[in-house]
C-alpha positions, -999 to +999 in steps of 0.1 A: +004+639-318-032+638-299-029+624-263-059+615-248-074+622-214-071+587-197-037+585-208-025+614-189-052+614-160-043+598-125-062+567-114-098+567-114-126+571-089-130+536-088-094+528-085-088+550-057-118+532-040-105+502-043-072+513-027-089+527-004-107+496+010-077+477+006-058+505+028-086+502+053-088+462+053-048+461+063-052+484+090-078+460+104-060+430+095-028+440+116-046+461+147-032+446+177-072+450+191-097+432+182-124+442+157-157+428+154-190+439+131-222+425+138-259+431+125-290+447+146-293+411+156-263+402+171-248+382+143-212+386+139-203+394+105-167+397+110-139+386+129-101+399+125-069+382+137-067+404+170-102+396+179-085+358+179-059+364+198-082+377+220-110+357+224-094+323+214-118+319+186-109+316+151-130+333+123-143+303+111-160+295+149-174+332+154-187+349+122-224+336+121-224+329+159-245+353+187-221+380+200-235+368+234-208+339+231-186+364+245-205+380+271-209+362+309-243+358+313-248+383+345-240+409+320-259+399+285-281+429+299-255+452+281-258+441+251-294+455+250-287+488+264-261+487+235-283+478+208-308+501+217-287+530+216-271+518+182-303+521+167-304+555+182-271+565+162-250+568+194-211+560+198-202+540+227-164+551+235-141+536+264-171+514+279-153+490+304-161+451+309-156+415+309-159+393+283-159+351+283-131+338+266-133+303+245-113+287+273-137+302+296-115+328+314-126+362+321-110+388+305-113+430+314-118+449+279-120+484+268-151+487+245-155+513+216-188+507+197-201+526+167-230+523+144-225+507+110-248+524+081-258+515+045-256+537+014-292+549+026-278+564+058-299+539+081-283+515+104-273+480+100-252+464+124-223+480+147-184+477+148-171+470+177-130+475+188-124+456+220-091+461+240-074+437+267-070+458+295-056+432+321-024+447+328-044+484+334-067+467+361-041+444+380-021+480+377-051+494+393-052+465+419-017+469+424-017+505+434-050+499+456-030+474+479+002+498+481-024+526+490-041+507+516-007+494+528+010+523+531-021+538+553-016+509+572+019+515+581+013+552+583-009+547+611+005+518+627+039+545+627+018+569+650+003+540+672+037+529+682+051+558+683+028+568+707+027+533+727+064+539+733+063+574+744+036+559+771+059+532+784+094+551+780+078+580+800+079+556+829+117+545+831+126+585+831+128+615+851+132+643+825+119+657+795+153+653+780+161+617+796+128+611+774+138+629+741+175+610+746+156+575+748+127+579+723+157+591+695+171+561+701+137+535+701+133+553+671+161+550+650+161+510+658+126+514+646+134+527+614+167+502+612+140+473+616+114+489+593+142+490+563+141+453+564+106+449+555+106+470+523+122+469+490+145+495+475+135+516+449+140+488+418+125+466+435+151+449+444+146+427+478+158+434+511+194+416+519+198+378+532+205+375+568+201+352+597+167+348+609+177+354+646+194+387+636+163+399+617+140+387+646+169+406+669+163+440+644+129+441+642+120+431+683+146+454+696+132+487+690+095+477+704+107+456+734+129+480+752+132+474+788+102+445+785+120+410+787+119+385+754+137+352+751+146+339+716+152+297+714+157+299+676+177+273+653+197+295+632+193+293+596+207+320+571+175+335+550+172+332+512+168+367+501+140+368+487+122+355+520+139+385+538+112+411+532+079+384+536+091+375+571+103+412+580+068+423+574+057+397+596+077+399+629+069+436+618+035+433+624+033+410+654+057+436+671+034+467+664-001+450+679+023+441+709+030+474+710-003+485+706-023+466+734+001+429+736+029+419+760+055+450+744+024+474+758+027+466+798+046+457+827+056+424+837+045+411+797+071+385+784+077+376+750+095+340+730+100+332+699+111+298+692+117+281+660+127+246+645+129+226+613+103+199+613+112+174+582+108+196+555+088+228+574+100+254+595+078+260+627+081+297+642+060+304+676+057+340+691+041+335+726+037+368+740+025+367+778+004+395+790-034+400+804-054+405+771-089+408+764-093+379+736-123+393+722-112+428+720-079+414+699-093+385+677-106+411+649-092+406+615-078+440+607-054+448+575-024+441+593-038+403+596-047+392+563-018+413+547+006+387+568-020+354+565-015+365+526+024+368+525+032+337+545+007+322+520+019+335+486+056+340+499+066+318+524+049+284+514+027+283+548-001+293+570-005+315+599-028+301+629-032+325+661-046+314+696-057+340+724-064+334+755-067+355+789-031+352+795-016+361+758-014+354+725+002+330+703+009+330+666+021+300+648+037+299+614+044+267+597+070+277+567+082+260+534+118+255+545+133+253+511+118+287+505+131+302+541+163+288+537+191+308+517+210+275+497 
């Protein structure tokens, strides 16, 4: 019996080609990123589904149109630098941007672009794999704040630590009389400062009453100096816990620093009230300050104009004056108040 070659041989070259391309057009098919081609032009030649999910535009809307569609128009200068090294055979790998979205937002990509050739080895076009890298950047963002945050704290730490050592050194006779009662200011501190923080999971600090948490957090700064509190009691959602922590937290340390928690004969009141469907705090510290030496905007000030903002449903407004300071917030009561 004679067999013959092409019935025992595998698939042929072309076959194998073919599988191949079909292999290859899957993978870019289902890639969760988008791939584009494009000519020397600028002409996009092809558009896959991720590059729709990206973008918003279908294939139909983008192959034929100007890659420049995508690209804001303060940075369509990249898109010659990239052409001309395209033309010079080069790889562009991990180049970060933005890129204009068909509903006009913004969005931070993860470029990888490499030169498309033709049988003749010379260059026709490019492909281009673009990745969403929001969540890496707000990550980014993220991290910066808690960096900047934490050197905040850290340093506000050391100022009142220091600002108390100055005014406890006066009500004492000894060394030991001074270790005894710094110990003590201390450990209220921390007591106070666990109430402006999460735990580890995130999780947010505890509900409470709001003239127990003002109580916690003044305590440990005031010491001997005299405060008054004329506060209607409310009990705090949990979730507002931390936001207004961090607050009293931070009017506390810069009276500490150089307010009416920083000399003799400074007084301090809070008072607070419901007002329809707001909540009005007031911390009037009384004291002899230099206004202009205290009116700067440091960290500490937008990080609590931005809580009260994104947490509390409110604004913070601050007057000074020759004879102290007062700092207003006007609160979203249904977000204050634990139901």
């Amino acid at each position: 019996m004679n067999v013959h070659a092409s019935d025992t041989d595998g698939p042929s070259q072309a076959d194998l080609s073919s599988n191949l391309n079909d292999y290859l057009a899957a993978i870019v098919e289902s890639s969760d990123d988008a791939i584009i081609t494009k000519n020397l032009d600028g002409i996009i030649q092809t558009w896959n589904p991720g590059a729709e999910r990206l973008f918003g535009y279908a294939a139909s809307e983008a192959v034929g149109q100007p890659i420049l569609m995508l690209i804001p128009e303060d940075r369509q200068h990249e898109e010659v630098d990239i052409i001309s090294r395209l033309r010079r055979g080069e790889r562009i790998k991990h180049f970060e941007t933005l890129r204009r979205r068909k509903d006009g937002k913004l969005v931070p990509i993860s470029l990888t672009i490499s030169p498309v050739k033709n049988s003749n080895g010379e260059i026709i076009g490019a492909s281009k794999i673009a990745r969403d890298i929001t969540h890496m950047v707000d990550a980014a963002e993220r991290q910066n704040l808690l960096l900047t945050e934490m050197r905040h704290r850290v340093g506000n730490c050391f100022a009142v630590a220091g600002s108390l050592i100055s005014v406890n050194a006066r009500q004492v006779e000894t060394a030991s009389e001074l270790a005894s009662l710094m110990r003590e200011r201390l450990s209220a501190l921390s007591d106070a400062h666990r109430l402006a923080v999460t735990d580890p999971s995130g999780k947010p600090a505890g509900s409470t009453s709001l003239r127990n948490l003002i109580i916690s957090v003044v305590e440990p700064f005031a010491g001997d100096h005299l405060y008054e509190l004329d506060v209607e009691d409310m009990h705090i959602a949990p979730d507002a816990v931390t936001p207004i922590a961090l607050v009293f937290y931070e009017l506390c340390t810069n009276a500490a620093k150089y307010g009416a928690l920083s000399q003799g004969g400074g007084g301090l009141l809070v008072a607070a009230r419901r007002k329809g469907e707001r909540f009005r705090i007031d911390w009037r510290e009384q004291c002899c300050l230099d206004p202009h030496a205290t009116q700067k905007e440091g960290f500490g000030t937008q990080m609590c104009d931005s809580v009260v903002k994104a947490s509390l449903g409110g604004v913070v407004t601050r007057r000074f004056e020759v004879s102290g300071m007062t700092a207003t917030m006007d609160l979203d009561l249904k977000i204050l108040e634990a139901q």
